[in-house]
Backbone as a printed PyTorch tensor [residue, N CA C, xyz], in Angstrom:
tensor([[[  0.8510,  -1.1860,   0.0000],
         [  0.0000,   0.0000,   0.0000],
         [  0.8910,   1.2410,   0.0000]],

        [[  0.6940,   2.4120,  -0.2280],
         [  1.1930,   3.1330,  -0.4200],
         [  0.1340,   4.6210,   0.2580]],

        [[  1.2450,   5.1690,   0.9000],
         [  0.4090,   6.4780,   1.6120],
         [  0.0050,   7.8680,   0.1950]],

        [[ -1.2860,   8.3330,   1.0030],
         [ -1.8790,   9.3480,   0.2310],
         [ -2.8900,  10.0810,   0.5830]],

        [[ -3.5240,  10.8050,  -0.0140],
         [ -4.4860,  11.2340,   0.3210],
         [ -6.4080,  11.6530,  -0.3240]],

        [[ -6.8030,  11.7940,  -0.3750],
         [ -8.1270,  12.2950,  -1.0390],
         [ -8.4800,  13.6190,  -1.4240]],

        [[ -8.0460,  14.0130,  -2.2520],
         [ -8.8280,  15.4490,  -2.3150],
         [ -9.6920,  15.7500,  -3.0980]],

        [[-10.7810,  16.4720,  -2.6280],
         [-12.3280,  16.9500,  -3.3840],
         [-11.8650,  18.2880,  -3.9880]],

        [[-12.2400,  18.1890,  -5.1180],
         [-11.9270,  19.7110,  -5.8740],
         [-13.0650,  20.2610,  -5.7890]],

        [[-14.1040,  20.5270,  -5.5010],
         [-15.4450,  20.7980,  -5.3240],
         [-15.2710,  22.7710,  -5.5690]],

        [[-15.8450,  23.3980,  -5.6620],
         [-15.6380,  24.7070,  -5.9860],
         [-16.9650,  25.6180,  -5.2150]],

        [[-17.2010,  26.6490,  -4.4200],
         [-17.9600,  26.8130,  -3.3150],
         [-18.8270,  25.5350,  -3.0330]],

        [[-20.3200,  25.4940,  -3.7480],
         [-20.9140,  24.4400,  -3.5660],
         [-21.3330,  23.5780,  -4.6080]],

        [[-20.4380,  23.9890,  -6.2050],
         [-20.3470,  22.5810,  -6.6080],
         [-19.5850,  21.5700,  -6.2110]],

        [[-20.2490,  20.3760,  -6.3710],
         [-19.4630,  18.8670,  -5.8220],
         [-18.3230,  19.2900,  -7.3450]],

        [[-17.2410,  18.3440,  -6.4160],
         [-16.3010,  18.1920,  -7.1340],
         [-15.6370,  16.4540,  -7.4240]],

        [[-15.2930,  15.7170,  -7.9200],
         [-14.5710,  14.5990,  -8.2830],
         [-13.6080,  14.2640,  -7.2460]],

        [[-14.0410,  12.7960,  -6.3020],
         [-12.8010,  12.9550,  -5.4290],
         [-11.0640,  12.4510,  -6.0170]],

        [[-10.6380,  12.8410,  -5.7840],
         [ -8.8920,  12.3650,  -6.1520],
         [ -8.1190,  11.9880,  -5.3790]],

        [[ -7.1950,  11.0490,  -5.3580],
         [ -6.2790,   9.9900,  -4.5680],
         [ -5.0560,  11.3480,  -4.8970]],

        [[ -3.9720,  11.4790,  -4.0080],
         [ -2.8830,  12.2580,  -4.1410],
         [ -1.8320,  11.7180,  -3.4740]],

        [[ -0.8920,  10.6690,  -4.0450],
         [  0.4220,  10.2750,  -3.2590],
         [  1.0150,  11.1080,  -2.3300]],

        [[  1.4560,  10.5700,  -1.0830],
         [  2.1640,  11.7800,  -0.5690],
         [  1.4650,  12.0730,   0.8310]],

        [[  2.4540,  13.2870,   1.6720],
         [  1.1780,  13.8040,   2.5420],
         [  0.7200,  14.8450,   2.3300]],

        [[ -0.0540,  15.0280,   2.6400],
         [ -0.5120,  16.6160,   1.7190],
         [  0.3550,  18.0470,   2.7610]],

        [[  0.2600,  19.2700,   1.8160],
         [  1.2060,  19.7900,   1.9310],
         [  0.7030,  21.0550,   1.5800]],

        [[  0.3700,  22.1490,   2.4560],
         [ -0.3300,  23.5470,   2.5200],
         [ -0.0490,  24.6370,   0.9550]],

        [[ -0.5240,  24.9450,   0.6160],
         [  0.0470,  25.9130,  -0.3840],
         [ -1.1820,  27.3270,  -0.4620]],

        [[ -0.4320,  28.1800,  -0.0190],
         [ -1.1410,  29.3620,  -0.1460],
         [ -2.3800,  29.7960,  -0.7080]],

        [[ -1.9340,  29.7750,  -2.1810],
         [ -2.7980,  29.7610,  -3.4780],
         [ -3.7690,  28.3510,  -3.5900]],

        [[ -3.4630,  27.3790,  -3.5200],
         [ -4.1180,  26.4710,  -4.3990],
         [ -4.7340,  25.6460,  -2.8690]],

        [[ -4.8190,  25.9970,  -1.5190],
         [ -4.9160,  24.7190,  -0.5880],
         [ -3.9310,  23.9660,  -0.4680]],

        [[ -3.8420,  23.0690,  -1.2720],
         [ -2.8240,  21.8780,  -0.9680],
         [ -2.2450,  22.2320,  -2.6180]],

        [[ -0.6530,  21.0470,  -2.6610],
         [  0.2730,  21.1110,  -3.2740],
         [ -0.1090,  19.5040,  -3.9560]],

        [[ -0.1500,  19.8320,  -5.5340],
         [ -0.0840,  18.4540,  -6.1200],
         [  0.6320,  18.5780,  -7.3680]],

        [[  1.2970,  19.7660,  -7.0250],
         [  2.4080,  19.0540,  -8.3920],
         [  3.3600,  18.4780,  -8.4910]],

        [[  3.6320,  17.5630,  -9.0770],
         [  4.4430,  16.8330,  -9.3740],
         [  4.5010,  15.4440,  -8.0230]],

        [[  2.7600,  15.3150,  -8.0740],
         [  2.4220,  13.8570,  -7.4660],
         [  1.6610,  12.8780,  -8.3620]],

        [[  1.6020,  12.0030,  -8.1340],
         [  0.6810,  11.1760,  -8.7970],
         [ -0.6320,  11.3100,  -8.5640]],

        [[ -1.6640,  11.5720,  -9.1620],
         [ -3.0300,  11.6180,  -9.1060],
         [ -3.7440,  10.8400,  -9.6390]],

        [[ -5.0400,  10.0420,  -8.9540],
         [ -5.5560,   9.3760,  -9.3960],
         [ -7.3190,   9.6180,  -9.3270]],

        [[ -8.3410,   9.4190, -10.4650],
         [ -9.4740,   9.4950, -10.1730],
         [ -9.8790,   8.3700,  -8.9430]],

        [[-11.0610,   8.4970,  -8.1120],
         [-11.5010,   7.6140,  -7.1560],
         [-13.0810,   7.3420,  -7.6400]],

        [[-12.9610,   5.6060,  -7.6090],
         [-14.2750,   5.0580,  -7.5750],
         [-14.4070,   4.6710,  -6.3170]],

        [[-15.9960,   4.5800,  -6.2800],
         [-16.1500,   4.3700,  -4.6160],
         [-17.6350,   3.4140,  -5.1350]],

        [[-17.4240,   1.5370,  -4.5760],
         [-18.9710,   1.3450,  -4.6770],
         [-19.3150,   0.6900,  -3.4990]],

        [[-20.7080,   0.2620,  -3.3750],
         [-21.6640,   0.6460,  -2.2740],
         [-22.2740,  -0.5390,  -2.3100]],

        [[-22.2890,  -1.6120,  -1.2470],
         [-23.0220,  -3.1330,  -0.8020],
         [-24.5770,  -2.3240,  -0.3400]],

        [[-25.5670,  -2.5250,  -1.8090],
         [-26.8300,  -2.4990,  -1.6140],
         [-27.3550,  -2.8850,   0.0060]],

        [[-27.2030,  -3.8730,   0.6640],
         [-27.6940,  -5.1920,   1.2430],
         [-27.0350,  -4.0440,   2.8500]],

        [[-25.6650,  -3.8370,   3.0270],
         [-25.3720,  -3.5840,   4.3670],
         [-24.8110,  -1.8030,   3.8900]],

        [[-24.6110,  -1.3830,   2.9480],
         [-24.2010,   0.1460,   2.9150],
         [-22.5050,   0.1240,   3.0270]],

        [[-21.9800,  -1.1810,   3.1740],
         [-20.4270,  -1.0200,   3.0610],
         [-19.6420,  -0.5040,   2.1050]],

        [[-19.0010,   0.4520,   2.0060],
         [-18.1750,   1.4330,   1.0040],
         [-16.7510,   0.5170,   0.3830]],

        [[-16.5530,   0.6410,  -0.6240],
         [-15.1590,   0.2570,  -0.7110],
         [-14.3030,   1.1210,  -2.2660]],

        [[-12.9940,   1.7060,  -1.9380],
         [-13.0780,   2.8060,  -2.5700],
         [-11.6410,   2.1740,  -3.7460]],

        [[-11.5880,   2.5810,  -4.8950],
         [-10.4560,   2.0960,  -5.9440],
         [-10.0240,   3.6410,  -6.4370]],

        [[ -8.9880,   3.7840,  -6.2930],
         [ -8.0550,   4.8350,  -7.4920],
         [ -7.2050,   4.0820,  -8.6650]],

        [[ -7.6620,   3.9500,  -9.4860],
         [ -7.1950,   3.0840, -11.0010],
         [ -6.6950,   3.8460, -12.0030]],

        [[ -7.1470,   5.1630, -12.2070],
         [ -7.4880,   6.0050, -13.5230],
         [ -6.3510,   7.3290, -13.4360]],

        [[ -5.5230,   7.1450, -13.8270],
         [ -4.6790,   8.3020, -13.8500],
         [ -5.5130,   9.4970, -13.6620]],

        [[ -5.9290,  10.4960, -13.4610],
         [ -6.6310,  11.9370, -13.7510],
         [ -5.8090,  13.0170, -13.6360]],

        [[ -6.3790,  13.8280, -14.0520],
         [ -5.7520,  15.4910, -14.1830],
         [ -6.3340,  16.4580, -12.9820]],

        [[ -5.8110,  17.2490, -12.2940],
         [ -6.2650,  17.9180, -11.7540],
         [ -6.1240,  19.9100, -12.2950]]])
């Protein structure tokens, strides 16, 4: 496994796409957090009809 983090790009109160971000995250003035020159990944997240159990995959390279 490998450490990282999640970040929601969401913009006031549009939802935004969550994203996997290698690394620990890391303050940046301007932007919130610092993701350049990390690996980013889109996040799927699916959902056990039956008990509501979550289970989440980052597979998809993405852009932020």
């Amino acid at each position: 496994m490998e450490a990282g983090y999640i970040a929601d790009r969401g913009h006031h109160s549009a939802p935004g796409e969550p994203r996997w971000v290698e690394g620990e995250p890391q303050r940046s003035f301007w932007t919130g957090l610092k993701t350049k020159d990390r690996d980013v990944y889109g996040v799927t997240t699916f959902r056990c009809e039956r008990c509501g159990y979550l289970e989440s995959y980052a597979t998809a390279r993405a852009k932020l």
